[in-house]
MMTF fields as JSON, N, C-alpha, C and O atoms, coordinates in Angstrom:
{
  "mmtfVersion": "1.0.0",
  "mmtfProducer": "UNKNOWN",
  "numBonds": 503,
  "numAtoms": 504,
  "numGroups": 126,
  "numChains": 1,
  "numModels": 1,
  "chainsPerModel": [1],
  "groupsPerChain": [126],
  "chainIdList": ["A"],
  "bondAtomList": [4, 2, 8, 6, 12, 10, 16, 14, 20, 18, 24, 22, 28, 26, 32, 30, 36, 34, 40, 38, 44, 42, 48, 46, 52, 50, 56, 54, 60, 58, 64, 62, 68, 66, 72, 70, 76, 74, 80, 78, 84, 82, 88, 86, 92, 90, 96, 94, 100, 98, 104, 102, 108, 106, 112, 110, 116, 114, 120, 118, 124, 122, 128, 126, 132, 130, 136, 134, 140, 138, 144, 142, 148, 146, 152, 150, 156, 154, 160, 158, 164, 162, 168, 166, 172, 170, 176, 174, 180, 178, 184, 182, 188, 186, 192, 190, 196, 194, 200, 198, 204, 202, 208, 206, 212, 210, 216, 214, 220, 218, 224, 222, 228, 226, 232, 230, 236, 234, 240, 238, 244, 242, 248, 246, 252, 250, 256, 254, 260, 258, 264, 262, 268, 266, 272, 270, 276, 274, 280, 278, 284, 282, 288, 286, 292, 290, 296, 294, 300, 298, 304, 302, 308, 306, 312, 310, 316, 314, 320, 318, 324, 322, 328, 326, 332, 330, 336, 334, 340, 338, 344, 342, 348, 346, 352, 350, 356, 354, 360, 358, 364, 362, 368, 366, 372, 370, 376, 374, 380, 378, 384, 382, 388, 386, 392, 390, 396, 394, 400, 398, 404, 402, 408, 406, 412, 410, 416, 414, 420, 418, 424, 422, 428, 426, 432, 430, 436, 434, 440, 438, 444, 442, 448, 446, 452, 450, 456, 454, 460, 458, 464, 462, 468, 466, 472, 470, 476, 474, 480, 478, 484, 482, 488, 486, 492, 490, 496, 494, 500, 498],
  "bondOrderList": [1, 1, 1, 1, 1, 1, 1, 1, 1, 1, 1, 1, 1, 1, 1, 1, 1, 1, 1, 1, 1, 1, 1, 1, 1, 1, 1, 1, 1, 1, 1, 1, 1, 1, 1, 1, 1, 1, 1, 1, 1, 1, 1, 1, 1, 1, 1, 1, 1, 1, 1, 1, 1, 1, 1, 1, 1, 1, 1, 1, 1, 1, 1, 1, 1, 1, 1, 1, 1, 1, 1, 1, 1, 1, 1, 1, 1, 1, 1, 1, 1, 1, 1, 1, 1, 1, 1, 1, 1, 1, 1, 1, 1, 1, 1, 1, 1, 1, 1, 1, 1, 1, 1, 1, 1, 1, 1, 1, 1, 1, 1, 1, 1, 1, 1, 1, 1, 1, 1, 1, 1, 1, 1, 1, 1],
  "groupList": [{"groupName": "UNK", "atomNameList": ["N", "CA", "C", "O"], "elementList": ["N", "C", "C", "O"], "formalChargeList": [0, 0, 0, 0], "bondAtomList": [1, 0, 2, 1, 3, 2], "bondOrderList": [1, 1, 2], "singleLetterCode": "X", "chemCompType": "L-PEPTIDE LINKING"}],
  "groupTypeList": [0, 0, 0, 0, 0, 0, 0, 0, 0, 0, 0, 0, 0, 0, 0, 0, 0, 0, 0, 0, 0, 0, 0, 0, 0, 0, 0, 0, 0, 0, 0, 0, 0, 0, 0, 0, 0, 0, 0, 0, 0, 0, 0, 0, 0, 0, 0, 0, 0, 0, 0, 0, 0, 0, 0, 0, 0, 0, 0, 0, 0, 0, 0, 0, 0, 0, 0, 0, 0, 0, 0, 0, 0, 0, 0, 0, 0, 0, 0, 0, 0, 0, 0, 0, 0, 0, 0, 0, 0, 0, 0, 0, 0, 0, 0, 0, 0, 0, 0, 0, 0, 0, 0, 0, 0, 0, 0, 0, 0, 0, 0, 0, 0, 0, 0, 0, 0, 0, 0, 0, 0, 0, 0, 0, 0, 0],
  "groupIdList": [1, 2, 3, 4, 5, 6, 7, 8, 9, 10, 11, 12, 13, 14, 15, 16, 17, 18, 19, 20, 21, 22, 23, 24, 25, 26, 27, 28, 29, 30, 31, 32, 33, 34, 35, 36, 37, 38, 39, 40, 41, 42, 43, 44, 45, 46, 47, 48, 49, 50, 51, 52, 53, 54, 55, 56, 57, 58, 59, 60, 61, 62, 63, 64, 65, 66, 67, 68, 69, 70, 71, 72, 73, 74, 75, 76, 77, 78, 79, 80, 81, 82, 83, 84, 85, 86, 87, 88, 89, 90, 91, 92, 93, 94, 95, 96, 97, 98, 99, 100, 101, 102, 103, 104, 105, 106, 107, 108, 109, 110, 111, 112, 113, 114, 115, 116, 117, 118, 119, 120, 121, 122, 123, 124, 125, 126],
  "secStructList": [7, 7, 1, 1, 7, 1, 2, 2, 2, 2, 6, 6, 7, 1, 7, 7, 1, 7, 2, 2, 2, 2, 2, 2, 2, 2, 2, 2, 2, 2, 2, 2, 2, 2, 2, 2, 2, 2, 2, 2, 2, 2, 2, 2, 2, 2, 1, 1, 7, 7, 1, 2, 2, 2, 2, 2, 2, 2, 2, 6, 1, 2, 2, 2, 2, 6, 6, 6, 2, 2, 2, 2, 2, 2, 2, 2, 2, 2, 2, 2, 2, 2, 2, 2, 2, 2, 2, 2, 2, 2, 7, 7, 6, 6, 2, 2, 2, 2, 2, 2, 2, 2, 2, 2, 2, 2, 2, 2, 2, 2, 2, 2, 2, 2, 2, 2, 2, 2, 2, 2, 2, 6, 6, 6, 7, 7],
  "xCoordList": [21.841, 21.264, 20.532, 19.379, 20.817, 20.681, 21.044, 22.242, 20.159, 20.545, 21.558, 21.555, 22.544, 23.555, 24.72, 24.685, 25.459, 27.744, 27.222, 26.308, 28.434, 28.65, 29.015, 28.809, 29.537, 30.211, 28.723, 28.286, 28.071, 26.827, 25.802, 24.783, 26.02, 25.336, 25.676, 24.828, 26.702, 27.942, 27.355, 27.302, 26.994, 27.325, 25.898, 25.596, 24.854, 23.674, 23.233, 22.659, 23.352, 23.065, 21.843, 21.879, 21.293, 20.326, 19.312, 19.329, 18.229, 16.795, 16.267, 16.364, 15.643, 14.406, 13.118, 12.2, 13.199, 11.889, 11.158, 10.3, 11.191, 9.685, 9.858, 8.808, 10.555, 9.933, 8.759, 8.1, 8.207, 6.929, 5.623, 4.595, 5.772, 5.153, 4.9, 3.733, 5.991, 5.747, 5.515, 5.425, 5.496, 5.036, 3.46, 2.576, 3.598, 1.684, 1.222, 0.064, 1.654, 1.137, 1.054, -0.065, 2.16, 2.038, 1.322, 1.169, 0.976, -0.045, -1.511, -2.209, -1.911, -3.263, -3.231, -4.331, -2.155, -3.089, -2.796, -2.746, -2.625, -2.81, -4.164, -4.89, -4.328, -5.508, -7.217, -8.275, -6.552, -7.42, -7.616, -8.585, -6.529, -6.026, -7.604, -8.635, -6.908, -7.724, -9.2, -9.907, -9.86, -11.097, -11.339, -12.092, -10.804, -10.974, -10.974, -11.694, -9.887, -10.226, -11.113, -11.611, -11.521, -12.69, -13.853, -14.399, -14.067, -15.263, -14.973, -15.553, -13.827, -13.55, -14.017, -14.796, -13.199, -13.869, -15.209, -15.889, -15.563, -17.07, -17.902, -18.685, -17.382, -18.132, -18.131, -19.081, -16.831, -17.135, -17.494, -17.998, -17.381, -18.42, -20.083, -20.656, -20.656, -21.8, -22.255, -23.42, -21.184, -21.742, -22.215, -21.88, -23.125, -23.547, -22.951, -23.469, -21.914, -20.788, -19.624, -19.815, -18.559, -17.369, -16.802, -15.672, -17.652, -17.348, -17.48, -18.237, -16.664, -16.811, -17.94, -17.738, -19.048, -19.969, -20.386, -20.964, -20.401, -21.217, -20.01, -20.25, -18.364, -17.882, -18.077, -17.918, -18.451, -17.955, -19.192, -19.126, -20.348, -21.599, -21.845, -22.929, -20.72, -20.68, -19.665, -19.887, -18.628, -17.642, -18.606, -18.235, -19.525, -20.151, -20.934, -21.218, -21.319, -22.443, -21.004, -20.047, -21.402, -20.474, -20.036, -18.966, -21.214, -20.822, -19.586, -18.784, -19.661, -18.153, -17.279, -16.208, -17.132, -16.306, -15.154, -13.962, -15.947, -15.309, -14.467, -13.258, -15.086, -13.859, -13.164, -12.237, -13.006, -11.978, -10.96, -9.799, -11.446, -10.26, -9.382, -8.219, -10.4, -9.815, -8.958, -8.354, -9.002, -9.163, -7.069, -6.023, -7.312, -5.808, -5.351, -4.212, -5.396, -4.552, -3.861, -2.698, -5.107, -4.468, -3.326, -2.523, -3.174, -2.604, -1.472, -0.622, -1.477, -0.209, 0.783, 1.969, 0.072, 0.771, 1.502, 2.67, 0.358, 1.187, 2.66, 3.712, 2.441, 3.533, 4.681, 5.793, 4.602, 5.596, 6.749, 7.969, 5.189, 5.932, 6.754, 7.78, 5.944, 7.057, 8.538, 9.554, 8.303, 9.61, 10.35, 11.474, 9.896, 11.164, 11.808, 12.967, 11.179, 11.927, 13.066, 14.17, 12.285, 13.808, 14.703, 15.709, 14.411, 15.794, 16.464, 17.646, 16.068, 16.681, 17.432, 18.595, 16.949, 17.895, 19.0, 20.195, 18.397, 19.723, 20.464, 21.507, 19.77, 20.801, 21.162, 20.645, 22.227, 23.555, 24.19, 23.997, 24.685, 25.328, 24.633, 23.485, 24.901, 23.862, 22.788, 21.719, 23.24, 22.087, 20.518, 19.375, 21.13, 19.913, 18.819, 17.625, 19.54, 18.631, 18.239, 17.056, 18.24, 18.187, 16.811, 15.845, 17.063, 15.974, 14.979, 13.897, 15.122, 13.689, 13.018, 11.794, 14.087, 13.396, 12.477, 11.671, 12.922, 12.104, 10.836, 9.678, 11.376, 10.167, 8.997, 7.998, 9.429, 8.333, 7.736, 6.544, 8.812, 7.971, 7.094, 6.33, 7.174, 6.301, 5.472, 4.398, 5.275, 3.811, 3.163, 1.973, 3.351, 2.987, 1.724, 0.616, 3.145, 2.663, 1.682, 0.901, 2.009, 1.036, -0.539, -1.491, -0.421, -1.421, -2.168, -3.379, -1.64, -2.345, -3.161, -4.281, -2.02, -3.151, -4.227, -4.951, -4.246, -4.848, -6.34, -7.502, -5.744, -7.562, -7.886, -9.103, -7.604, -7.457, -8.124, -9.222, -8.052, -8.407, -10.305, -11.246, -10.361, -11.408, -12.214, -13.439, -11.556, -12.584, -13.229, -14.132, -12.04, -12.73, -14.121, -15.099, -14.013, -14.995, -16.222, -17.362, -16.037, -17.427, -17.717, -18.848, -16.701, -17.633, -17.833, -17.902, -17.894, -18.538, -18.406, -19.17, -16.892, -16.184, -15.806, -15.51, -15.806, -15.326, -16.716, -16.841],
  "yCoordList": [16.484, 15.311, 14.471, 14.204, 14.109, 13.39, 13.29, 13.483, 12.948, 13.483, 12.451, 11.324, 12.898, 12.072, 12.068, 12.394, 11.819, 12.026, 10.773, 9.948, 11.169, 9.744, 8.537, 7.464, 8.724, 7.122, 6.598, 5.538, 7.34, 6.829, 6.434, 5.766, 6.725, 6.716, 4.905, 4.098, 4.79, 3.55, 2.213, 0.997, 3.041, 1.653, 1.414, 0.283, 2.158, 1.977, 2.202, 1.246, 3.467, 3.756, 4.869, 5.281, 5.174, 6.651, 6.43, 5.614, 7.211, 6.825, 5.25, 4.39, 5.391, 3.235, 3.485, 2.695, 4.626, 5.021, 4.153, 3.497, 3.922, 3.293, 4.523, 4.406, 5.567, 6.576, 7.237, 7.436, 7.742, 7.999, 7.215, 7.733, 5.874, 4.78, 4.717, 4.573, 4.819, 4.5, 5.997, 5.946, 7.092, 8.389, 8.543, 8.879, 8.127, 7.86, 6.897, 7.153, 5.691, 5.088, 5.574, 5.603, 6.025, 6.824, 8.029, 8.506, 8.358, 9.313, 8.723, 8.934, 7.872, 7.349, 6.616, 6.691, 5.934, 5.458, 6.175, 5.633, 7.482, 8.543, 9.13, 9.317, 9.4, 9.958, 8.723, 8.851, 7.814, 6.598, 6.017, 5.426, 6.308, 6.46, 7.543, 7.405, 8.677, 9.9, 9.81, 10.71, 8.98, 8.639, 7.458, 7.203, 7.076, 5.318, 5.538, 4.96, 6.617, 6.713, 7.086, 6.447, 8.801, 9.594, 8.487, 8.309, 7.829, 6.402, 6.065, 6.462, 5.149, 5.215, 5.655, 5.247, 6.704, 7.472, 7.655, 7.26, 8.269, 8.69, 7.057, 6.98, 6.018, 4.891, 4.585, 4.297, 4.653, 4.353, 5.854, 5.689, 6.815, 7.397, 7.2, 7.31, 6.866, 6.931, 5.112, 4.748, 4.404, 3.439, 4.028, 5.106, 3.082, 3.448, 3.12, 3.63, 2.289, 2.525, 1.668, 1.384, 1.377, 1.225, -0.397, -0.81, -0.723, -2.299, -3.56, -3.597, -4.608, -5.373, -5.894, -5.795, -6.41, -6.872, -5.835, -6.297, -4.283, -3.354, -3.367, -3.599, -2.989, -3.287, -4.426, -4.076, -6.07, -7.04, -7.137, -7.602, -6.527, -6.434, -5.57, -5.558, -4.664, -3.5, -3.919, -3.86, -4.314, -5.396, -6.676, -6.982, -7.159, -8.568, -7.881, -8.594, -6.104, -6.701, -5.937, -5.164, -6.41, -5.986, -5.203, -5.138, -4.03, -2.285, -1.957, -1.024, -2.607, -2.181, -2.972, -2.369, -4.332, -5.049, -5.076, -5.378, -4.652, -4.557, -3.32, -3.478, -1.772, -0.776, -1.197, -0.386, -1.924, -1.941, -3.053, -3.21, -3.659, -4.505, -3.595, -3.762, -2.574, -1.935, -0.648, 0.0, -0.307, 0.225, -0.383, 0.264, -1.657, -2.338, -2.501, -2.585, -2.733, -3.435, -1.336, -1.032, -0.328, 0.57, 1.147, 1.918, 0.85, 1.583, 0.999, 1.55, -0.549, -1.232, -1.123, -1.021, -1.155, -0.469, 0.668, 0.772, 1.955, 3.031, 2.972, 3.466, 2.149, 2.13, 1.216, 1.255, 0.616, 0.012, 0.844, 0.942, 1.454, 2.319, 3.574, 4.109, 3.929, 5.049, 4.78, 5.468, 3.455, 2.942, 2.474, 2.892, 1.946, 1.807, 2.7, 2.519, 4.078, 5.029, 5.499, 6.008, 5.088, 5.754, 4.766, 5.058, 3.452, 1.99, 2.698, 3.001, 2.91, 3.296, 4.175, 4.085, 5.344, 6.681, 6.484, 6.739, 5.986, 6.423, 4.684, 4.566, 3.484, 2.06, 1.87, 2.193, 1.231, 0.964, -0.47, -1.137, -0.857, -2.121, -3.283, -3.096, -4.553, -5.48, -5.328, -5.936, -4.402, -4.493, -3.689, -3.643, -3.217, -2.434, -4.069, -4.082, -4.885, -6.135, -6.357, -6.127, -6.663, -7.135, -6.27, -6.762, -5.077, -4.17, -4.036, -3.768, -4.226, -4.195, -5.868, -5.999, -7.285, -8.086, -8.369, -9.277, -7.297, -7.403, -6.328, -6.435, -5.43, -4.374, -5.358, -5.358, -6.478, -6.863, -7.87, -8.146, -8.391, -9.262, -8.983, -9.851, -7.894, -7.162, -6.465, -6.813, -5.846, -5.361, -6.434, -6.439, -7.199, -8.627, -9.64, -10.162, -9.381, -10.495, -9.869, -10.415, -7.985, -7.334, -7.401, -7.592, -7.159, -6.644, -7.797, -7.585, -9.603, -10.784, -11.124, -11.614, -10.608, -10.916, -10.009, -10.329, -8.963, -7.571, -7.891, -7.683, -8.451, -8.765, -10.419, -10.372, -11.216, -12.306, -12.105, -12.452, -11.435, -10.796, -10.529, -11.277, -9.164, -9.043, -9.88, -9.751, -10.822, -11.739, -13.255, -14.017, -13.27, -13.882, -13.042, -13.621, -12.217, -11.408, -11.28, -11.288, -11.159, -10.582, -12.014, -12.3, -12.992, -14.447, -15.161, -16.373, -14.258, -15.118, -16.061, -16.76, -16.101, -17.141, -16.394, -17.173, -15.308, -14.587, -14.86, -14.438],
  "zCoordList": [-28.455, -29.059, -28.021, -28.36, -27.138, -25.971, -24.896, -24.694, -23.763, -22.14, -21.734, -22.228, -20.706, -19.893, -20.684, -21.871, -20.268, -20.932, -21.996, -22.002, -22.938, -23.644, -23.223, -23.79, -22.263, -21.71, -21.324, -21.772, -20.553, -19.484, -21.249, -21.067, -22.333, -23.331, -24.021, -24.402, -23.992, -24.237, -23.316, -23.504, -22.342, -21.386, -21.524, -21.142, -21.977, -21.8, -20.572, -20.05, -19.765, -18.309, -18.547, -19.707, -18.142, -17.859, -17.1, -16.178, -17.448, -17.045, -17.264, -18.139, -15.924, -16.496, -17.069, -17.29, -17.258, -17.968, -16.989, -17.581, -15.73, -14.97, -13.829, -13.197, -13.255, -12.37, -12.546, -11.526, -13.885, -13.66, -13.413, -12.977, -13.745, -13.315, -11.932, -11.566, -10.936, -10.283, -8.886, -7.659, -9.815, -9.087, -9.064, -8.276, -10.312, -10.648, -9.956, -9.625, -9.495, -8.306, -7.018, -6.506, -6.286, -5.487, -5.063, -3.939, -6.053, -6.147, -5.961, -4.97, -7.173, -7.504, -5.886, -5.338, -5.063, -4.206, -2.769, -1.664, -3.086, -1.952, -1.839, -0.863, -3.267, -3.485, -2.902, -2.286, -3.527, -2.755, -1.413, -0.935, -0.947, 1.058, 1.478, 2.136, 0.561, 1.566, 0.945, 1.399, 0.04, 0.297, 1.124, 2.063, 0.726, 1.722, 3.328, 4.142, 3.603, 4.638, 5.386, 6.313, 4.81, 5.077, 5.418, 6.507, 4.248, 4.392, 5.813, 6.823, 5.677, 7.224, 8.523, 9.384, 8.327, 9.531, 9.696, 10.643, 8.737, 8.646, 9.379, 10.326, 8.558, 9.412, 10.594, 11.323, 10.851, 12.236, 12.988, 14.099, 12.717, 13.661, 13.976, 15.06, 12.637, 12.341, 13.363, 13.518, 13.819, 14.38, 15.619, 16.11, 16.101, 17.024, 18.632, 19.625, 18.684, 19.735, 18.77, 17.588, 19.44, 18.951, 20.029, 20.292, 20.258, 20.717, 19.807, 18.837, 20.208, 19.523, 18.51, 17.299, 18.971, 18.397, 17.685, 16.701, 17.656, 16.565, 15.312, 14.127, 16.027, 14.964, 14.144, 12.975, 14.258, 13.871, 12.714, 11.576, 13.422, 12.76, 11.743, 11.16, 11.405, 10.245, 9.265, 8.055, 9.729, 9.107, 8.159, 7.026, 8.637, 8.111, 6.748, 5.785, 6.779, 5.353, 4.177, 4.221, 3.682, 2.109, 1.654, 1.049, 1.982, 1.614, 2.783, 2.751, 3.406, 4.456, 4.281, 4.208, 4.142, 4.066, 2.708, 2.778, 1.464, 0.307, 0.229, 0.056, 0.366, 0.658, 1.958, 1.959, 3.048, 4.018, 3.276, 3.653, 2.379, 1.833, 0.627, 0.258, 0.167, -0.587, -0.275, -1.13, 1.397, 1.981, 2.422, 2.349, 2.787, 2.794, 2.263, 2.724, 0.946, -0.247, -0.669, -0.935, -0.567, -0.779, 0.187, -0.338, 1.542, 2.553, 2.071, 1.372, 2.6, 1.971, 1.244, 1.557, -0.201, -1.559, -1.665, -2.038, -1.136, -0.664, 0.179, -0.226, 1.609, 2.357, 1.526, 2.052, 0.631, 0.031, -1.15, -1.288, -2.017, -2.909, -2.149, -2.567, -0.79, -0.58, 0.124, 0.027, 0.92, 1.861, 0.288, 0.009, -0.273, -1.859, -2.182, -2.557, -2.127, -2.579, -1.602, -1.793, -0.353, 0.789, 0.413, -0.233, 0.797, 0.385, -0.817, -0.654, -1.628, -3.176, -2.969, -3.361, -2.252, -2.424, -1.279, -1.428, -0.105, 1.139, 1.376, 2.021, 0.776, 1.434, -0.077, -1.147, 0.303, -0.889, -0.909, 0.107, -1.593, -1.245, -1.259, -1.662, -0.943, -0.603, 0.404, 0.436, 1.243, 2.197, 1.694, 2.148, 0.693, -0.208, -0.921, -1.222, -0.961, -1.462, -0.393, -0.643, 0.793, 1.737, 2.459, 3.042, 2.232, 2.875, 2.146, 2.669, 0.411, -0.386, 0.017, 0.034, 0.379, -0.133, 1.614, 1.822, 2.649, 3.8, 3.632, 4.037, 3.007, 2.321, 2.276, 2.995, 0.955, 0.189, 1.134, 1.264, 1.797, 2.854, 4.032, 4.455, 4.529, 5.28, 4.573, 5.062, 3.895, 3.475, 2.607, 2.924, 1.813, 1.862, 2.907, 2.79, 4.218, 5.374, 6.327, 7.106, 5.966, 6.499, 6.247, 7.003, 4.838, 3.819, 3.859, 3.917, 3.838, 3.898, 5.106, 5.248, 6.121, 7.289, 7.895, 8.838, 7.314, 7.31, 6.661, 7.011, 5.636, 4.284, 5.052, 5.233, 5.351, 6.661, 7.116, 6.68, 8.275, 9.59, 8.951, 9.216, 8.034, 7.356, 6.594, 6.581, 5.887, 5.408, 6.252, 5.907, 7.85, 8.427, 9.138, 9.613, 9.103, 10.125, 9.066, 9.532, 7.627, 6.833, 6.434, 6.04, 6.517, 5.977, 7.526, 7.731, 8.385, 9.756, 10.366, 11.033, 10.016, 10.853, 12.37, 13.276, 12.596, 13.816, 14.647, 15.797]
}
């Protein structure tokens, strides 16, 4: 009739019906990593040296500045959804709250000063 023991049926325990949710994220922004990055790379090779001012100057027009933000918000995301899954499976106890709610605070504090960093440089405050 239905998956899991009866008791686990009783208590209302089983699936959260949100793991595939959040496999399909993990996925969709892997798949978005490995273009974003390629872009990446590919850009900065194609600069013509790798010092400050050429970077800061490829950073400033838009077509670069908008995938490198999209470029962070994806890396980020990724590194969050997959460190959740380790906290989940191997920490236990309270310290399992403790390690998602530093999770969230570091890729957060990362990810903010990361698009920061970039939107001072493409709105020319750098």
């Amino acid at each position: 009739m239905g998956a899991g023991t009866d008791l686990g049926r009783v208590r209302g325990l089983g699936a959260a019906k949100d793991g595939v949710h959040h496999w399909w994220l993990q996925r969709v922004t892997a798949v978005a990593n490995i273009v974003l990055m390629l872009w990446f790379i590919y850009s900065l090779v194609a600069l013509p040296s790798l010092d400050y001012s050429s970077v800061t100057a490829w950073l400033r027009q838009p077509v670069a500045a908008v995938p490198m933000l999209l470029l962070i918000v994806s890396v980020f995301w990724h590194f969050r959804l997959g460190v959740q899954v380790f906290i989940e499976d191997y920490v236990h106890g309270r310290l399992r709250i403790l390690a998602m709610l530093a999770l969230n605070f570091y890729a957060l504090a990362g990810g903010a000063a990361a698009v920061f960093a970039v939107l001072k440089i493409a709105l020319g405050a750098a």
